[in-house]
N, C-alpha and C positions, 0 to 999 in steps of 0.2 A: 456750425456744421453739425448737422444732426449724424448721430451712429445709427450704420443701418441695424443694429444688436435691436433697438429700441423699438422697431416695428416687428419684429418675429412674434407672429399669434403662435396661443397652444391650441395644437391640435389632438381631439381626443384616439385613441388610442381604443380598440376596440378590443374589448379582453375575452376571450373563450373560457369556459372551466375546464378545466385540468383535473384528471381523476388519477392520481399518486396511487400506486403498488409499488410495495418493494418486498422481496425476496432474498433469502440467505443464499448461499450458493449451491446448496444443496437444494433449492426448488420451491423451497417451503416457504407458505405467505408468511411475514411478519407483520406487517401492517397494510392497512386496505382493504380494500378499495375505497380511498374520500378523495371527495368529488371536494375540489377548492373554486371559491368562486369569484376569488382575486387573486392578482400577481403572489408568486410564494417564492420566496427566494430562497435556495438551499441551505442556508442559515438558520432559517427557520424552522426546515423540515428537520435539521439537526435535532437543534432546539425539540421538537413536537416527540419523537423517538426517542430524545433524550429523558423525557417528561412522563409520554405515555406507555410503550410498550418496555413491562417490566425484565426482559430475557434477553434486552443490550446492553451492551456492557459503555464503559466509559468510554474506549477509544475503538474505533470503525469510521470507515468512510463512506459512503455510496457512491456510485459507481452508474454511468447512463452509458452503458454499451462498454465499452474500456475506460473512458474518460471518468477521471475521477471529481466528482461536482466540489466546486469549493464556495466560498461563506457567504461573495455577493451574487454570486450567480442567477440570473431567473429562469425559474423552472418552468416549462410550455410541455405542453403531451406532445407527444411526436409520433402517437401509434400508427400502425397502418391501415391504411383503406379510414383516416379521416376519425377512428375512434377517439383522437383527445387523449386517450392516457400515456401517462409516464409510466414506464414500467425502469423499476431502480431495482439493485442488485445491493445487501448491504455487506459489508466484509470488515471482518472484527480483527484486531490485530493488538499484538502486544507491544507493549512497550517499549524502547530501546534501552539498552545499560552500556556499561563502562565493564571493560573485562582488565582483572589485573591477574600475572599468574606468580608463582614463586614455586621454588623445588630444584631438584636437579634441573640444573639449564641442558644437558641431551635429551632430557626428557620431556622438554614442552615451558619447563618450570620459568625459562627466561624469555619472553615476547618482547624484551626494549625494542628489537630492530623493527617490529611493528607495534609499537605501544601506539604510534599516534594514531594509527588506522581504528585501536581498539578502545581510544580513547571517549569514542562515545557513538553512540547508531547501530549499537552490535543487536540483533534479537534472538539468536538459539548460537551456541557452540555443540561441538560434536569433536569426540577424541578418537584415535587408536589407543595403541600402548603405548606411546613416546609422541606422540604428536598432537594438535590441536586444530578445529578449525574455526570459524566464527563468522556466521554470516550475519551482513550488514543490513544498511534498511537499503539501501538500492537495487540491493543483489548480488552486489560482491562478498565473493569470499576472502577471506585473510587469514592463510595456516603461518602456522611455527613449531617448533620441535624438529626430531631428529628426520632428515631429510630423506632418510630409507625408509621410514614410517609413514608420509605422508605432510610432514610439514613445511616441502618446498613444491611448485605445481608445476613450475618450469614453463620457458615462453606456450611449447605448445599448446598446454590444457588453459592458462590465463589467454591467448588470444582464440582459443575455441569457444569458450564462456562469454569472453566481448564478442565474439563475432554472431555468436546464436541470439543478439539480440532479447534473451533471454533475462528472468529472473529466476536465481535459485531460491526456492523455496524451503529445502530439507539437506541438509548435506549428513550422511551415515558413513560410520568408520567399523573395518572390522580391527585386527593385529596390526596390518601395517600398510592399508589404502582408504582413501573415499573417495564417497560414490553421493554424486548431486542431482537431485532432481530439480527440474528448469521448468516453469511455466511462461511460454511466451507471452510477450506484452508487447 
């Protein structure tokens, strides 16, 4: 009994070029406009940016609209009105760490009850005078310290945060509050 797997012809695939821009988020060209004149898989254009344009750092992602492009993906232009280009946005980001604290524990100095959340994926912290906060790579925040300072957030500001759909970007303290700035995603 023959498999019907055994008679599947290739058929060719007709490829268009693709002309790759990408841009920081402030507007500015970083690289481009090239024109590719085979399939390029976002791996590659990692790779290319990683190589040639000296003012990227190690870690950033690029980005096609919101969607963030990952390693096998193939890249097609998707312009409008039939132009062919990819237009990518690139966004630089820091690293994650592990936050450990020590000190007076009314003061922030004791995080155990959240060590695990700060055990790793944290990217900026942000204090009052007795309190901490630390935001994550998802967008969550994680306070601790003394709970008149700001290091408890209580149900309603934790389900206002998940409900905005939102990512915190920046969280600021003054004496004894903060204050989060949210970028929707």
């Amino acid at each position: 009994v023959e498999s019907p797997l055994l008679h599947l012809r290739y058929i060719p695939v007709q490829w268009m070029a693709s002309i790759v821009v990408v841009h920081n988020i402030a507007g500015n060209l970083v690289y481009g406009p090239v024109e590719f004149q085979r399939p390029l898989v976002a791996m590659q254009l990692y790779q290319i940016l990683k190589t040639t344009v000296p003012v990227v750092p190690e870690s950033f992602k690029l980005l096609h609209d919101t969607r963030i492009l990952t390693g096998p993906e193939l890249l097609t232009g998707s312009g409008s009105g039939g132009d062919n280009t990819l237009r990518l946005s690139i966004v630089y980001y820091a690293p994650s760490f592990c936050v450990v604290s020590w000190g007076e524990p009314d003061f922030g100095g004791d995080s155990s009850a959240v060590a695990e959340d700060l055990r790793d994926g944290v990217l900026s912290l942000a204090s009052t005078s007795l309190a901490f906060a630390a935001i994550k790579e998802d967008g969550r925040v994680v306070v601790w310290g003394s709970e008149a300072a700001g290091g408890e957030m209580g149900a309603a500001v934790t389900e206002r945060l998940a409900a905005a759909e939102s990512l915190v970007t920046t969280v600021v303290g003054n004496d004894a509050a903060f204050a989060a700035f949210l970028r929707s995603g």
